[in-house]
C-alpha positions in Angstrom: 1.9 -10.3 34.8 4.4 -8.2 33.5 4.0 -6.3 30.0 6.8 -4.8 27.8 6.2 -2.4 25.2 8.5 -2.0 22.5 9.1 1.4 21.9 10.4 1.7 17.9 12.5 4.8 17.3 12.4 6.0 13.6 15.9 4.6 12.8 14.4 0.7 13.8 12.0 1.0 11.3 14.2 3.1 8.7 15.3 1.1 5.2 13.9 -2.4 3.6 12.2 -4.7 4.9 11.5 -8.4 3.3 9.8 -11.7 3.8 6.9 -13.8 2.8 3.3 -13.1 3.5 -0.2 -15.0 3.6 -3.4 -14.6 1.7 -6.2 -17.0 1.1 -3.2 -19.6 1.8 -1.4 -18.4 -1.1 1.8 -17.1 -0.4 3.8 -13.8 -2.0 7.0 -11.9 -1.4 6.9 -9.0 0.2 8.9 -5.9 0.5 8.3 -2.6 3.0 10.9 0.3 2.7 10.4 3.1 5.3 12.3 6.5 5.1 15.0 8.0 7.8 12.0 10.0 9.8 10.4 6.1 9.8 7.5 6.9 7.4 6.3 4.3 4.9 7.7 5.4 1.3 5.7 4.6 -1.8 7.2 4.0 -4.9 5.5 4.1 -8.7 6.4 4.2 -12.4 5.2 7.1 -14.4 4.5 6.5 -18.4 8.1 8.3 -19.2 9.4 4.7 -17.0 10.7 7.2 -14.8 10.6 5.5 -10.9 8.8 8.0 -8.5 9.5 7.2 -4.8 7.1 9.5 -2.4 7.1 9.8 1.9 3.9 9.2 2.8 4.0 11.4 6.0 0.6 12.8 6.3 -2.7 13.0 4.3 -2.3 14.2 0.3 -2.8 13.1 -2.9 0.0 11.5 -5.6 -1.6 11.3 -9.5 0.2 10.3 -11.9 0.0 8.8 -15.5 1.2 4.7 -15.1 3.1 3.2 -18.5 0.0 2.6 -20.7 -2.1 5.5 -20.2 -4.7 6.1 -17.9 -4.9 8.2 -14.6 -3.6 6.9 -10.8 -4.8 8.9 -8.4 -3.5 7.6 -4.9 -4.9 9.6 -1.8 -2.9 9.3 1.5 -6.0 9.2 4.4 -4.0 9.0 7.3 -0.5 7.9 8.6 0.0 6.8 12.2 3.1 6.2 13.5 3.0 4.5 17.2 6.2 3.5 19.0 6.0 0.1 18.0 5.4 0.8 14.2 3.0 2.7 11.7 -0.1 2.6 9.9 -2.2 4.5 7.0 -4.7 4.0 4.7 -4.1 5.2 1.0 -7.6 4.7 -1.8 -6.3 4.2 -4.9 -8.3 4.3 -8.1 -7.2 4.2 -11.5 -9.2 5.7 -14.6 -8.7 4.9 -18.0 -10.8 5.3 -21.7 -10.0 3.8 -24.4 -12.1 3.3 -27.9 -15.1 4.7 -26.2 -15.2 2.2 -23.3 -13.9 3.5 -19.8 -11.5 1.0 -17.1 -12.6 2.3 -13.8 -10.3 0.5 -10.9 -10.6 1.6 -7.1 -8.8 -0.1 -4.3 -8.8 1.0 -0.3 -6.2 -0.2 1.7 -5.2 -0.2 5.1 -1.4 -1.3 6.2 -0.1 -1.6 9.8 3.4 -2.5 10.6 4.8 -3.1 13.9 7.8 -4.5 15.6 8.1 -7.7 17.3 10.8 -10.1 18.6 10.6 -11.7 15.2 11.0 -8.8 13.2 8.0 -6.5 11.3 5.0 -8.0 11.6 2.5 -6.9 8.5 -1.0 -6.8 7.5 -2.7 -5.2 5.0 -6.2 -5.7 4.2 -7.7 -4.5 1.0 -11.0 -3.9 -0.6 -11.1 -3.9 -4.2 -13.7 -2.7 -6.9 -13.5 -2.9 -10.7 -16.5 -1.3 -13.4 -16.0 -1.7 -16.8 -18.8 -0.1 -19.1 -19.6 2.2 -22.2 -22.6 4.5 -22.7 -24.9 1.0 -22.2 -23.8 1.1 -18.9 -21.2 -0.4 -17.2 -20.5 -3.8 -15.2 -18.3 -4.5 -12.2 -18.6 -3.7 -8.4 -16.8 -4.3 -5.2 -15.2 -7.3 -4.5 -14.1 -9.5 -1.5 -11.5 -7.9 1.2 -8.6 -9.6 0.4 -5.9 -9.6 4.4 -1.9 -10.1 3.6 -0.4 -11.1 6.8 3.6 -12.2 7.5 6.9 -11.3 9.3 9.4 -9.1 7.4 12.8 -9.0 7.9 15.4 -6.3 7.7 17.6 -6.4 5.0 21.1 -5.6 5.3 
């Protein structure tokens, strides 16, 4: 038996990526964009409408005010890039109050991309949870992992 490894160099994995991915047998687009170095860049729109696009290259924290008020807070846990591809986890949580009620939303997810003979395979699986309360007390909790799975494809 005879194994092959596919060794990615940064510049395989470097620009946009696109294709169509699974959930719950729903299907979504989907679209990846990696940097020049290979790392995974995330992109977000502050409350000026300005577009923000970040490297996630190692463990840090992006915070920002999203259109509509509130705070994002995304934390970057780890980034690991492989030969084949690259992985990280970010937790993401967003914090809002409003008229004396307070929109809590926290989400931890973990992506892994790697290259195959079909292109860049992708799965991120996600774990959700969303309170809602006042000085009562509030409702909410976690909610079912949701997995995206699906091939992307390099765009041109």
């Amino acid at each position: 038996m005879v194994f092959h490894t596919c060794t990615a160099r940064a510049e395989e994995l470097t620009g946009t990526w696109r294709g169509t991915v699974t959930s719950d047998g729903q299907s979504a687009e989907f679209t990846a964009t990696f940097s020049e170095e290979g790392y995974p860049l995330f992109e977000y729109t502050n409350n000026k409408g300005q577009v923000e696009t970040v490297e996630l290259n190692g463990r840090g924290q992006i915070r920002f005010v999203p259109p509509g008020g509130g705070v994002t807070t995304v934390a970057v846990e780890s980034v690991v890039k492989r030969p084949d591809g690259v992985s990280y986890v970010l937790d993401v949580g967003f914090e809002r109050a409003s008229g004396g009620y307070m929109d809590q939303r926290y989400v931890s997810e973990q992506h892994d991309y790697a290259l195959t003979n079909e292109g860049l395979s992708v799965r991120v699986v996600s774990q959700a949870a969303t309170y809602f309360g006042d000085r009562g007390g509030s409702t909410g909790g976690p909610q079912k992992a949701e997995i995206v799975e699906g091939v992307l494809k390099k765009m041109e």
